[in-house]
N, C-alpha and C positions, 0 to 999 in steps of 0.2 A: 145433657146428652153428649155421650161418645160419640163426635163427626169419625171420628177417622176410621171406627166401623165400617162406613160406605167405600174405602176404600178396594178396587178391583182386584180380586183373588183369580183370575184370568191367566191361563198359562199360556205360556209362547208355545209358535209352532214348534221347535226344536226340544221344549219340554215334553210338550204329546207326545211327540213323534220316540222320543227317551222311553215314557211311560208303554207308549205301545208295542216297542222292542223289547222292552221288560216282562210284557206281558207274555207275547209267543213265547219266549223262552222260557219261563217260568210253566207255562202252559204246556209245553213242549215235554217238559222234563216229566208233566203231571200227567201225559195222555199215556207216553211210555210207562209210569210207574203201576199207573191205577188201570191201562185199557181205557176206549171209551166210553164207555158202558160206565163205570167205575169213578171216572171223573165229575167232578162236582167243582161250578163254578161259583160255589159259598164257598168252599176253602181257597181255592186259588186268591180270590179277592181277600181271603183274611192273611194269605201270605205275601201278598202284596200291599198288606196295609191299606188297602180299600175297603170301601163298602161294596156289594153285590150291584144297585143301582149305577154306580160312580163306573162299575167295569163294565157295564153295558151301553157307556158310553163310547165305549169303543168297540167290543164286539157283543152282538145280540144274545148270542147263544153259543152254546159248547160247538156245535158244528158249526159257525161261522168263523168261530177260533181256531179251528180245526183246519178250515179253507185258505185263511190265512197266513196260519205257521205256511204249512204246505205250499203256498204260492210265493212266498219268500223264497224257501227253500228251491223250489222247482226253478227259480228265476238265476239262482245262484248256481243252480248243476246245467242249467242251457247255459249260461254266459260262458261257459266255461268248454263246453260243448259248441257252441259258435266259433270260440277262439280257435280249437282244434282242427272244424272246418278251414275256419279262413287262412292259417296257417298250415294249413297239409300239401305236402307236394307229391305226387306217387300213386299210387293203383288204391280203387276203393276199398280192395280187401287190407291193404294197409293202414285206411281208415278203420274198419271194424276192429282192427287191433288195437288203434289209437283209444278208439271208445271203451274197448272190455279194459284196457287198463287204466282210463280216468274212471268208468264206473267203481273199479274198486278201490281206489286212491281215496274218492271222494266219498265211500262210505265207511273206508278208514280212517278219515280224520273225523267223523262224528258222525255213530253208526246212532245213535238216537234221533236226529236228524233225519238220518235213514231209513228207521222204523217205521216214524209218523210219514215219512212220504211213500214208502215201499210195499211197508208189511200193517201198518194198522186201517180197522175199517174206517169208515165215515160213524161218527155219532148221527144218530136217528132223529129229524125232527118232525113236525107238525106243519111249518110254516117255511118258506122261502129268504133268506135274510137278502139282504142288499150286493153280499158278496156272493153270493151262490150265484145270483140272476147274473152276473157278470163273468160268471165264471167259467171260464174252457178247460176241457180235462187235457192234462200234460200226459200225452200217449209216447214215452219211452218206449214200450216195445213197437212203435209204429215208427219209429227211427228207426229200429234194428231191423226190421221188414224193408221199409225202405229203402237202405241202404244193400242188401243183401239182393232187390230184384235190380238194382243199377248194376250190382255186379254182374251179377245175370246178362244184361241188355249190355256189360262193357264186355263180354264174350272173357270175363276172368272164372264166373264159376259155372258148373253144367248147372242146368236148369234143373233135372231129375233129384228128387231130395230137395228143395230147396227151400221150402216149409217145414221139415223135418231139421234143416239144419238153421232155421232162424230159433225154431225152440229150442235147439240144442245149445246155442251160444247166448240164449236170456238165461234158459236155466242153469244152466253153467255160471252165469258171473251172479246171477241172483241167490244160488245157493252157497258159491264162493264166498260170499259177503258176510254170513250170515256165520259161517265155520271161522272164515278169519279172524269174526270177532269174539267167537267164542275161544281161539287159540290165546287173542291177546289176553282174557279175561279167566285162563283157566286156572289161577290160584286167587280170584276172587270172587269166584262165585259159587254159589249153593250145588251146583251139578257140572262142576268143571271134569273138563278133557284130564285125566290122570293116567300115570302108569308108565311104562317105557314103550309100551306100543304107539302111543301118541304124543310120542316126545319129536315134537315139527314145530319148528316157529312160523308165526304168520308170514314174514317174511319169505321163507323157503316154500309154504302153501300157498302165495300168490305167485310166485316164478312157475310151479307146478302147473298151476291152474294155467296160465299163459300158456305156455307148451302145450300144454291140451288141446284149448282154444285154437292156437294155431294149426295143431296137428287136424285135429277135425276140420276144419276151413280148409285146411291144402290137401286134405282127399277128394273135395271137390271143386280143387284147381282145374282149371282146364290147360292141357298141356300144347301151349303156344306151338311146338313143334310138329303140332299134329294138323295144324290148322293149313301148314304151308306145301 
């Protein structure tokens, strides 16, 4: 008999931890190609060189893969959102600036990232996995609200509009995002931006969009002069 059969095929934490970052991404790329609906976690596991069994060792089901990517993701665009906090000096409507321009930085450098945390639904399940019960929703627009009724209460913007003007700057950078990436993508894709009428680099449709953004926020500046 072969002893060395018994031999322990047992991976280190830092191999899982490999395989399971392999797997979101992988996953990630599959939620965006296919939709959720569309996804199927038999193939994912055959393009991972797994078995179906072997990848539910790490996540249960397509929507706990799904809560996953996304909680990655969402820990990576707060960290970053924290920094600009703790480092901002200046009026909060100059924060609201700081933020519409990290949101769309950071859906420029990996708008599929994007997708699955922005624009794609949840897959549908039956059962509750282990991540979901732990799971808090990352409410981005509840920052932008936030932060727009401090302006409010710091006497920088009038109070009138002021719901009117927290959906005016989501939709604003959330549709921004969405154009910018199809500017970057428009001699590669099936339905790209063509012609000389839409001849704008992403570059010059983000400065756009900024001016906008500002321009509508300082209509409902409150003019300090008036106060005195």
């Amino acid at each position: 008999m072969n002893k060395q059969k018994t031999k322990s095929r047992a991976r280190s934490p830092q191999k899982k931890q490999e395989q399971f970052d392999k797997i979101l991404e992988v996953g990630r790329d599959m939620f965006v190609k296919y939709g959720t609906h569309g996804f199927s976690t038999r193939i994912l596991a055959e393009k991972l060189g797994m078995t179906q069994p072997n990848l539910y060792n790490y996540v249960s089901s397509k929507r706990e893969l799904w809560i996953a990517i996304r909680t990655k993701y969402y820990n990576e665009f707060y960290k970053g959102i924290r920094k600009i906090i703790g480092e901002h000096k200046g009026t909060i409507v100059e924060l609201l600036y700081k933020f519409a321009e990290y949101y769309l930085e950071f859906a420029a450098a990996d708008y599929k990232r994007f997708q699955i945390m922005f624009v794609l639904a949840a897959p549908p399940s039956k059962k509750t996995g282990p991540l979901e019960k732990e799971y808090n929703p990352f409410l981005t627009t509840r920052f932008v609200l936030d932060y727009v009724k401090k302006a409010i209460e710091a006497n920088e913007l009038i109070p009138d509009g002021s719901i009117e003007l927290f959906y005016a700057i989501y939709s604003l950078i959330y549709g921004a995002a969405k154009v910018e990436a199809d500017l970057k993508l428009r001699d590669k894709i099936t339905e790209p931006m063509t012609g000389e009428f839409y001849s704008l680099s992403a570059i010059e449709f983000r400065k756009f969009i900024i001016k906008e953004l500002r321009d509508r926020i300082e209509r409902n500046r409150i003019n300090k002069n008036s106060l005195k």
